[in-house]
Every structure is written in structure tokens, then in C-alpha cells.
C-alpha positions as CSV (number, residue, x, y, z in Angstrom):
1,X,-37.3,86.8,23.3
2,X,-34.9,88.8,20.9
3,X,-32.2,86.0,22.1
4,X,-33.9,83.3,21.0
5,X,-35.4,84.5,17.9
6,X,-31.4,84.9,17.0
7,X,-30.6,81.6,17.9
8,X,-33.8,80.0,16.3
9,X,-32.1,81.6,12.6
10,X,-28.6,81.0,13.6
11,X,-29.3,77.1,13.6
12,X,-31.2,77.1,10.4
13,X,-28.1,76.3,8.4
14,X,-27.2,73.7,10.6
15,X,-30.7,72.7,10.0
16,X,-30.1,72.5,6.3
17,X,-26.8,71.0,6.8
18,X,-28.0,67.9,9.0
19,X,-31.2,67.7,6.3
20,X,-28.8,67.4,3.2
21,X,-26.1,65.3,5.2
22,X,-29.2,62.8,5.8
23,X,-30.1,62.8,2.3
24,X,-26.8,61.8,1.7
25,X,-26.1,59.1,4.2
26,X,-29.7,57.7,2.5
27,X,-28.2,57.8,-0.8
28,X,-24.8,55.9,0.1
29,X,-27.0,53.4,1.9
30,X,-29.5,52.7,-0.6
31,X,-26.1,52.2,-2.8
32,X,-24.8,50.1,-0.8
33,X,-28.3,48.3,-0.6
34,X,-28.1,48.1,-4.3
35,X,-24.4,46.9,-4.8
36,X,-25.8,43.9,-2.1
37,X,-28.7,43.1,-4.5
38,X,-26.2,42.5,-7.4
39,X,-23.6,40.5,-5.6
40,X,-26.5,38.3,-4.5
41,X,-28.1,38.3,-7.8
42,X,-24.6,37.2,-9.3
43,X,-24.1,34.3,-7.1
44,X,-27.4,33.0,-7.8
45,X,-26.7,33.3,-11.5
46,X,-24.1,31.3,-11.2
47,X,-25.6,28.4,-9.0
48,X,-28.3,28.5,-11.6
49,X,-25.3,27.8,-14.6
50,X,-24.1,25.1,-12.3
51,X,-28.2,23.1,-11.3
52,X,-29.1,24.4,-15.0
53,X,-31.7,26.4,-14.0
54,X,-32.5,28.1,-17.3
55,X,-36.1,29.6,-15.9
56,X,-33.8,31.6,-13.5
57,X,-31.4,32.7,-16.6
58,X,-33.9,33.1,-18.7
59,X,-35.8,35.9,-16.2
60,X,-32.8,38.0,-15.1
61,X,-30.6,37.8,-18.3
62,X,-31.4,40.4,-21.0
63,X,-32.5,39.6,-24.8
64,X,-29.1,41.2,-26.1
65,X,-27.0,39.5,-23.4
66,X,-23.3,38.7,-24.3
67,X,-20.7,36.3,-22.7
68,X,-17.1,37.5,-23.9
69,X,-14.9,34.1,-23.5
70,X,-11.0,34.7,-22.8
71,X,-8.8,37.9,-23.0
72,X,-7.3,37.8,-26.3
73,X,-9.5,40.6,-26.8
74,X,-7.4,42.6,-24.8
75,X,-4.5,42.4,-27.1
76,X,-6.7,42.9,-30.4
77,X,-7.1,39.0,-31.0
78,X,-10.6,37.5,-31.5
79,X,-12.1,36.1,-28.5
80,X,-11.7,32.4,-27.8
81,X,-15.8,32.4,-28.0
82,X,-18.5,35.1,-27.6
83,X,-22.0,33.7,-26.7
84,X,-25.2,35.7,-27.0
85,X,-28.5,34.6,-24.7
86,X,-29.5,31.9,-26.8
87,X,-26.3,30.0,-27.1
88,X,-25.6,30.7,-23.6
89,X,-28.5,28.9,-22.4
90,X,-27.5,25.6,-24.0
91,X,-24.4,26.0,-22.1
92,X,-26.7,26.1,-18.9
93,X,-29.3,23.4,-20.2
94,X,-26.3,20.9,-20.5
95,X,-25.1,21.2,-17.2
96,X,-21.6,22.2,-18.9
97,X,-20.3,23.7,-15.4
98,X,-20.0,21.6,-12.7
99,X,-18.7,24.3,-10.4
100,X,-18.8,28.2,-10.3
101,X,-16.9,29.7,-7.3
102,X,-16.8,33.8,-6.8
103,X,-13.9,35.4,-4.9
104,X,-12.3,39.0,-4.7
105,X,-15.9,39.8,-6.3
106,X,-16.2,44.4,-6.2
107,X,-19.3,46.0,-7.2
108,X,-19.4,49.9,-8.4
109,X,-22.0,51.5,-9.2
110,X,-23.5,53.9,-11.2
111,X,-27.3,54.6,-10.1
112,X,-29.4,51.9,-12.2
113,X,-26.0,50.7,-13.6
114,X,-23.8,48.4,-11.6
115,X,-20.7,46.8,-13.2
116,X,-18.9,43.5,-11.0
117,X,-15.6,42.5,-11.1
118,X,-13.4,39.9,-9.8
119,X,-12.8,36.1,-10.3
120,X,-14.1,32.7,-10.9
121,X,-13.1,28.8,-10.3
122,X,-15.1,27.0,-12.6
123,X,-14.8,23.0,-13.4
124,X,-16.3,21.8,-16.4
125,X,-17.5,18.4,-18.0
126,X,-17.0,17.6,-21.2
127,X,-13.3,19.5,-22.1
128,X,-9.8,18.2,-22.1
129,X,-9.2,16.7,-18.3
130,X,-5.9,19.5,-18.3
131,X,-8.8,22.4,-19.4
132,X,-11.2,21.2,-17.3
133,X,-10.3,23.0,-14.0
134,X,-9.8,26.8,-14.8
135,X,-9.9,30.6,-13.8
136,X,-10.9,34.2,-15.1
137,X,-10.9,37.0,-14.2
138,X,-14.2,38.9,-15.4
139,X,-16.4,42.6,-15.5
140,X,-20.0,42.3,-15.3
141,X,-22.8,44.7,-16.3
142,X,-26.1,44.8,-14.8
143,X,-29.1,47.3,-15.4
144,X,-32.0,48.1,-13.7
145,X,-35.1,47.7,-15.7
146,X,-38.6,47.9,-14.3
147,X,-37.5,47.7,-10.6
148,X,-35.4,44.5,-11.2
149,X,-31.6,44.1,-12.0
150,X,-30.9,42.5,-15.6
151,X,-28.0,40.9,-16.3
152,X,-26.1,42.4,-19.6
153,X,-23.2,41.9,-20.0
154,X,-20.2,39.3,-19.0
155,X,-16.5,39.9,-20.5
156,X,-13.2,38.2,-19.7
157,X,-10.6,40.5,-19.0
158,X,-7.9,37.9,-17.6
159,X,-7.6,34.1,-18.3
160,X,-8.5,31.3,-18.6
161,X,-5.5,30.2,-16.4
162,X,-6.0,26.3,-16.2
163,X,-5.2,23.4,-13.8
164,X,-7.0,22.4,-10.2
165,X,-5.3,25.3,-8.4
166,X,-6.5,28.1,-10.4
């Protein structure tokens, strides 16, 4: 009886050990869960610039939301454009994008923070047929408010680099 008593409290840390390693295994998965939820969310915001689907804009983008257009920020410049919520959404309503396509898209995140980056191949109407075709590289913010990710925040921090093979 002695014998197993011993061995009953010499597995206790390995008890605890296995309980806080699971708590941590749930963590990374429920980040990973997370980071998923964004990426998706981010590719249905931008098929809803491209189909001008402003309902969908309207519900995940936040009141303060700004759109940071071009790099020259980067080198203390003023940005080609910056668009709050409102302007942005004429952009939308006016089908201005005909395309939006995501590669080399990463996700890290910050508990009810995630910020995106990667790039973009966008074609748009209405612009110079040589600017029409063009690429950026972007960071994204997202917050989550009330159970749902927001959209926040968009900024250029590469581009636009023009022409059909951007």
C-alpha cells in the first residue's frame, strides 16, 4: 500500500504537467482557429470590394476604419490617398475593383488583435489602361469586438508596382 501511495504523489507533477501542456496545446489551437477566421474574413472582404457588396463592408469594417494608399509614407511623403469608411465605401459601391487576388497572405496574432500581411493583384476600371493592372504589398489590422472580428485598419507598406504581371 506504502508503494503505491508513493507512486500515486510521484505522478502528481506529471499530472500538472500534462494539465498545463493541454491548456497550452488549447491555446495554440484556438490561435490558430482565430488566425483562420481572419484570413477567411479577409478574402470575403475583398470579394465583397470586387461584387460591391457594401452590406458586407458596412458590418465588418469599423466606424474609424482607414485605407492607407501607396508607400510614400514609408519614406516621410504624403500618401498617394488615405480613405476613411465613408469614402471607402463609394470605392466599393462603384464597383472600382474588378479584381482582388491574395497571395503570400501571414496572420499573427495578438489575442483579440490580429494584424495580416502579404500581397494583392488588383485590376481596376476607370484608371489609366498602364495603372490599371497593379500590386501592393499591405498590413492589416483586425479586432475583436463583441465576439466578431472588425476590420480596422489597411496600410500600404510596398507599391503600387503596375502592369499585368504584377
Amino acid at each position: 500500500m506504502k508503494g503505491m501511495a508513493s507512486r500515486a504523489l510521484a505522478s502528481i507533477p506529471l499530472l500538472l504537467a500534462a494539465a498545463c501542456f493541454g491548456a497550452e496545446i488549447t491555446d495554440s489551437e484556438a490561435a490558430r482557429g482565430a488566425a483562420a477566421e481572419v484570413l477567411q474574413l479577409e478574402r470575403q472582404i475583398g470579394a465583397a470590394i470586387v461584387n460591391g457588396d457594401v452590406a458586407f463592408y458596412d458590418r465588418v469594417t469599423a466606424d474609424d476604419f482607414v485605407m492607407t494608399h501607396s508607400d510614400r509614407w514609408t519614406t516621410g511623403a504624403k500618401p498617394l490617398l488615405v480613405d476613411d469608411k465613408a469614402s471607402f465605401r463609394k470605392r466599393i459601391e462603384n464597383r472600382s475593383y474588378v479584381s482582388m487576388d491574395f497571395d503570400s497572405v501571414k496572420v499573427e496574432m495578438h489575442g483579440d488583435v490580429a494584424i495580416t500581411y502579404g500581397r494583392y493583384v488588383s485590376n481596376m476600371r476607370g484608371v489609366a489602361p498602364d495603372r490599371a493592372w497593379f500590386s501592393v504589398w499591405y498590413e492589416k489590422v483586425y479586432a475583436r469586438r463583441n465576439g466578431q472580428w472588425t476590420y480596422l485598419s489597411h496600410r500600404t507598406v510596398h507599391g503600387a508596382t503596375y502592369g499585368p504581371d504584377a
